[in-house]
DSSP file (Angstrom, degrees, kcal/mol; ACC not computed):
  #  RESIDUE AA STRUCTURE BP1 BP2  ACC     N-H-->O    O-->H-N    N-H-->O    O-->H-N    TCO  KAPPA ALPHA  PHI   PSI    X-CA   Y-CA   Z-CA
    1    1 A X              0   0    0      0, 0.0     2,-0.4     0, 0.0     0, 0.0   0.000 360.0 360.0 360.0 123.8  -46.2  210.3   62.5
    2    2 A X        -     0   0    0      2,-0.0     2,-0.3     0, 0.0     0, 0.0  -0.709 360.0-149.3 -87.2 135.7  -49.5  208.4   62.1
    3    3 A X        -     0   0    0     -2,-0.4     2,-0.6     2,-0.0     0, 0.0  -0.773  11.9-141.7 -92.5 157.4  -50.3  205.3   63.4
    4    4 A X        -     0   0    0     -2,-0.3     2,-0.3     0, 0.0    -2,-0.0  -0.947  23.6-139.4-109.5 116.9  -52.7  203.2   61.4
    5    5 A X        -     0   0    0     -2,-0.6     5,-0.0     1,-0.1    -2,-0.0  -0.592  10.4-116.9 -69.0 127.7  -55.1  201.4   63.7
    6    6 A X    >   -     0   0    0     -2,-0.3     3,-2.0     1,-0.2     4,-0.2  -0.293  24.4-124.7 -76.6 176.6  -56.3  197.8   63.4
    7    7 A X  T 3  S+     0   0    0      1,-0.3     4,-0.4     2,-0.1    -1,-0.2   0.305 108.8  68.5 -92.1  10.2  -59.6  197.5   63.0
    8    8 A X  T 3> S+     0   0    0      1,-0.1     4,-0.9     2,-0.1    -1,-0.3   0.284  82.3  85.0-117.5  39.2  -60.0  195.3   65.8
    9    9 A X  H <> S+     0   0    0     -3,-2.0     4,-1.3     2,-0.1     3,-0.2   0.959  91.0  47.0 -25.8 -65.6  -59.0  198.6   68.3
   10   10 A X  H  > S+     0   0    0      2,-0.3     4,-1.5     1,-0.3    -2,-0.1   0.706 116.7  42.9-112.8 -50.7  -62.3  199.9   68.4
   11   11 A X  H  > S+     0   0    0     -4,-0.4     4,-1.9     1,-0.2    -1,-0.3   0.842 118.8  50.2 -72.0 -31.8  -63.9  195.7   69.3
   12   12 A X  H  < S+     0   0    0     -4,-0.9    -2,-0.3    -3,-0.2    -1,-0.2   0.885 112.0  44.4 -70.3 -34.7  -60.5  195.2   72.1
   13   13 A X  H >X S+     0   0    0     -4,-1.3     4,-2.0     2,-0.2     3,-0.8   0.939 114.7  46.9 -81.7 -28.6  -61.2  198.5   73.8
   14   14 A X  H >X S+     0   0    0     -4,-1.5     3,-1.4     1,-0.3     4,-1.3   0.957 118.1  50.5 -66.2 -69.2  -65.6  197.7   74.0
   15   15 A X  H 3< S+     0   0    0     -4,-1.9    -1,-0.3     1,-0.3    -2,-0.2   0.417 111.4  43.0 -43.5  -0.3  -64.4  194.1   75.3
   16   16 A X  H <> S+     0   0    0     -3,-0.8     4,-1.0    -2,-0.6    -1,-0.3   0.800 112.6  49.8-108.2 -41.1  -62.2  195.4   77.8
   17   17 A X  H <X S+     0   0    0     -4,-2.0     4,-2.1    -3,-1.4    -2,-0.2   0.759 109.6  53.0 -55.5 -43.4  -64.5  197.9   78.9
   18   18 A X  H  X S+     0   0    0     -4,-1.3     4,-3.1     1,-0.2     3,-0.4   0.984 111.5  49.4 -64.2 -69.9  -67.3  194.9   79.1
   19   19 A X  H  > S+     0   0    0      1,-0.3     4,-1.9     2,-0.2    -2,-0.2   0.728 104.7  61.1 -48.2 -30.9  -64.7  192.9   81.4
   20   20 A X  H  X S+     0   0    0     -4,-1.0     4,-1.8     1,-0.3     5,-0.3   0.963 111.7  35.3 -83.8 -61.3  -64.1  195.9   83.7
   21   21 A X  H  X S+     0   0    0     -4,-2.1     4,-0.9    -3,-0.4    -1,-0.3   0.680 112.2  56.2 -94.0  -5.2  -67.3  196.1   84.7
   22   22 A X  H  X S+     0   0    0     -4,-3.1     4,-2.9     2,-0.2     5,-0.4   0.976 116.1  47.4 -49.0 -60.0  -68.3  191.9   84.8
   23   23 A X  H  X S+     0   0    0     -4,-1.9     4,-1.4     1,-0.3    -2,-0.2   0.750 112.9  47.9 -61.1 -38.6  -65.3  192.0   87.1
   24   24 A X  H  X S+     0   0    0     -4,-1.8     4,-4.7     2,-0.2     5,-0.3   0.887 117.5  41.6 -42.7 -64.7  -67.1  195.2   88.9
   25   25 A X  H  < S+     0   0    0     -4,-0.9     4,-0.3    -3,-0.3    -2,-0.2   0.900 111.3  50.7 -68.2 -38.9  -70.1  193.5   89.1
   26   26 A X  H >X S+     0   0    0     -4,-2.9     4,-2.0     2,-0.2     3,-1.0   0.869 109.6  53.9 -69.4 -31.5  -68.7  189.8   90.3
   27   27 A X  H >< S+     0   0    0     -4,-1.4     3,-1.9    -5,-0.4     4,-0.4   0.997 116.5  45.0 -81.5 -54.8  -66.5  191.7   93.4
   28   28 A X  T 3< S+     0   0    0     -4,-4.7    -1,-0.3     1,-0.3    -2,-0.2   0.737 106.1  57.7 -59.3  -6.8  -70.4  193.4   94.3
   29   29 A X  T <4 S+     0   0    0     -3,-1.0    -1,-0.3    -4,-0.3    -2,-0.2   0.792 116.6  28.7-103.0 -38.7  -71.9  190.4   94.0
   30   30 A X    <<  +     0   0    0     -4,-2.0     2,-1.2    -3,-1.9     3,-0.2   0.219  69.6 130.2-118.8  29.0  -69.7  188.6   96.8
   31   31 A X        -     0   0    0     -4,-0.4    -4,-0.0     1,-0.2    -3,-0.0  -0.686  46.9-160.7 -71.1 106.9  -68.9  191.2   98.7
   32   32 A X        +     0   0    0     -2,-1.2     2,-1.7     1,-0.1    -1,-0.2   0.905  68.6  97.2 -74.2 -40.3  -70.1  189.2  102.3
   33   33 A X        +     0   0    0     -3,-0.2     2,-0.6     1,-0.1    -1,-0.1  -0.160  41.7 155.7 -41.2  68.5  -70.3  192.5  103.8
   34   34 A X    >>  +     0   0    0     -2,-1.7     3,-2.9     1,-0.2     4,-0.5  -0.765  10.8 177.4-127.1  76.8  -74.1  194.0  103.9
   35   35 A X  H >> S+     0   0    0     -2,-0.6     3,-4.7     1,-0.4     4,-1.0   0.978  79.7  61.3 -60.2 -72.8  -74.3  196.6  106.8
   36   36 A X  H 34 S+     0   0    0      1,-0.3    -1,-0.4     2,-0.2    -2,-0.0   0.512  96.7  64.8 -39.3   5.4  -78.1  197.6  106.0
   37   37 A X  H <4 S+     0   0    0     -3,-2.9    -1,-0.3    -2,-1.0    -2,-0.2   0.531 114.6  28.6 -71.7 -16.0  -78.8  193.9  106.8
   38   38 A X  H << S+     0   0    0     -3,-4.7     2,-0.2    -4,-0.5    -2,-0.2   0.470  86.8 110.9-118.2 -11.8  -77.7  194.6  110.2
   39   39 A X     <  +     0   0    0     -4,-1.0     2,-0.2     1,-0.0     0, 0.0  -0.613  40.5 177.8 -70.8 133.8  -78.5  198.2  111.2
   40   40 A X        -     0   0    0     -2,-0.2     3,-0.1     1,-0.0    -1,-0.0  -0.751  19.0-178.3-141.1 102.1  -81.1  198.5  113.7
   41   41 A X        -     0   0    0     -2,-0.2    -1,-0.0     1,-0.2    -2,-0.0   0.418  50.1-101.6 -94.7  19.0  -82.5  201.5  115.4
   42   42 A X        -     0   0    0      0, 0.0    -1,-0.2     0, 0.0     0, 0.0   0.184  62.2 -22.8 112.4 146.2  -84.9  200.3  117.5
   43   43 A X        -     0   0    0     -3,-0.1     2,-0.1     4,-0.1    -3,-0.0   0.070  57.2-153.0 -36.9 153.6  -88.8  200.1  117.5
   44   44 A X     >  -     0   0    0      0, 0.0     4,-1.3     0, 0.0     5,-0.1   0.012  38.4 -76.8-131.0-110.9  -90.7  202.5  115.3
   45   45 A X  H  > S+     0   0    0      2,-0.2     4,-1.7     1,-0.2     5,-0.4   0.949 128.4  60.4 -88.4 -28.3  -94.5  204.0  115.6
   46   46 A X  H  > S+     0   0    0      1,-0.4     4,-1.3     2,-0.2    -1,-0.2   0.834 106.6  45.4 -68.6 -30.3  -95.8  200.7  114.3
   47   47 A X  H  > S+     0   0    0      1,-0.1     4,-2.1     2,-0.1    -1,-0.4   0.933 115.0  44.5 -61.3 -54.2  -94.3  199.2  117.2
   48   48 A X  H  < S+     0   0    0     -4,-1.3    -2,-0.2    -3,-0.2    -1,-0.1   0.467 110.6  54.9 -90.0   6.0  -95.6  201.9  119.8
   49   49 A X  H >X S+     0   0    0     -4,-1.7     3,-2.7     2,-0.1     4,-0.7   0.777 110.8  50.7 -70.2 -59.9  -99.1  201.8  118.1
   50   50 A X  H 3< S+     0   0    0     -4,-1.3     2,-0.6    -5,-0.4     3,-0.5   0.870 125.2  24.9 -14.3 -97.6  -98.7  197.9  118.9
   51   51 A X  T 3X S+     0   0    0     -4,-2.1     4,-1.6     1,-0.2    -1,-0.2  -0.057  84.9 117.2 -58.6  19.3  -97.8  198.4  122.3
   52   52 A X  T X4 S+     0   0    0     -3,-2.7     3,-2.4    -2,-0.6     4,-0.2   0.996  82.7  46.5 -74.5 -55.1  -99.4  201.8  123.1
   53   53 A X  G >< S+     0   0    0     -4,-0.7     3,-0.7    -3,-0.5    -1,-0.2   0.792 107.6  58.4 -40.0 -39.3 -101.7  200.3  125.6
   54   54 A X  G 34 S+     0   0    0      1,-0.2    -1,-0.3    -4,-0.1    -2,-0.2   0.627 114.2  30.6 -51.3 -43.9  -99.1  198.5  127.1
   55   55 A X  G << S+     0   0    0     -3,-2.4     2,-0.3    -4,-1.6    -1,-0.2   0.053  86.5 112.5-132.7  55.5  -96.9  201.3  128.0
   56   56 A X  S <  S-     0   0    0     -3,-0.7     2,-0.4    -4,-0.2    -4,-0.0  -0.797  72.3-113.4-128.7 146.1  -99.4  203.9  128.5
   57   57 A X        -     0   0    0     -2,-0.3    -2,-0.1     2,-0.1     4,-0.1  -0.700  27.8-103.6-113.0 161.4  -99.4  204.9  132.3
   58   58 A X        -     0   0    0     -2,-0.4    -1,-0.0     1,-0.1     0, 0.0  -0.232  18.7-122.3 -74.8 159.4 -102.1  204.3  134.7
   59   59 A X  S    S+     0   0    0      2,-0.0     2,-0.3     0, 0.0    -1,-0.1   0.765 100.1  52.1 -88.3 -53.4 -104.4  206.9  136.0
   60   60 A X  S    S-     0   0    0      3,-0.0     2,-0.3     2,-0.0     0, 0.0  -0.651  70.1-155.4 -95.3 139.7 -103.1  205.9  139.9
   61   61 A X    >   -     0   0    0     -2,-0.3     3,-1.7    -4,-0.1     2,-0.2  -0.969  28.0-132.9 170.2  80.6  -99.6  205.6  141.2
   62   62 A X  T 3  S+     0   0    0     -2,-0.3    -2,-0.0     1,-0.3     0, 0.0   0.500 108.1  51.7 -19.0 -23.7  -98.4  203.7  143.8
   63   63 A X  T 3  S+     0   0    0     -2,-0.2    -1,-0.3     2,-0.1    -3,-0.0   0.866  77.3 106.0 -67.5 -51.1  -96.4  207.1  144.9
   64   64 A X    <   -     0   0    0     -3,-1.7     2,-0.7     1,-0.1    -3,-0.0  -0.096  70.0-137.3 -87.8 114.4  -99.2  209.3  144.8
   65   65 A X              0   0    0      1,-0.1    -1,-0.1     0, 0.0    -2,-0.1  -0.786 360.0 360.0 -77.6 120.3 -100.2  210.1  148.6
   66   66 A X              0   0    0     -2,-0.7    -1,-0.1     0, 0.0    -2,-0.1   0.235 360.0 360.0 -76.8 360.0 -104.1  210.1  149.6
């Protein structure tokens, strides 16, 4: 048995397909959740370029017996 199809199948199924993914797209859009805004692992060279002088240790020691 054949069905005969309306001719607005073809325009309900693109339109459904369009709605699937606006709906897709609004739930990313307000998703409050953004972990790569918040990950942090801690200085990196640009930092220890910065600061190289700074934590570079001195030639003399307060340990060191004479």
């Amino acid at each position: 048995m054949l069905v005969a199809q309306s001719p607005s199948m073809p325009l309900l199924r693109c339109l459904s397909v369009i709605m699937t993914r606006w709906h897709r797209l609004l739930s990313l859009a307000r998703n409050p959740y953004r972990p790569e805004l918040h990950y942090m692992r801690g200085p990196g060279p640009k930092s220890h370029a910065k600061h190289q002088n700074r934590l570079a240790p001195t030639t003399g020691s307060a340990h060191e017996i004479s």
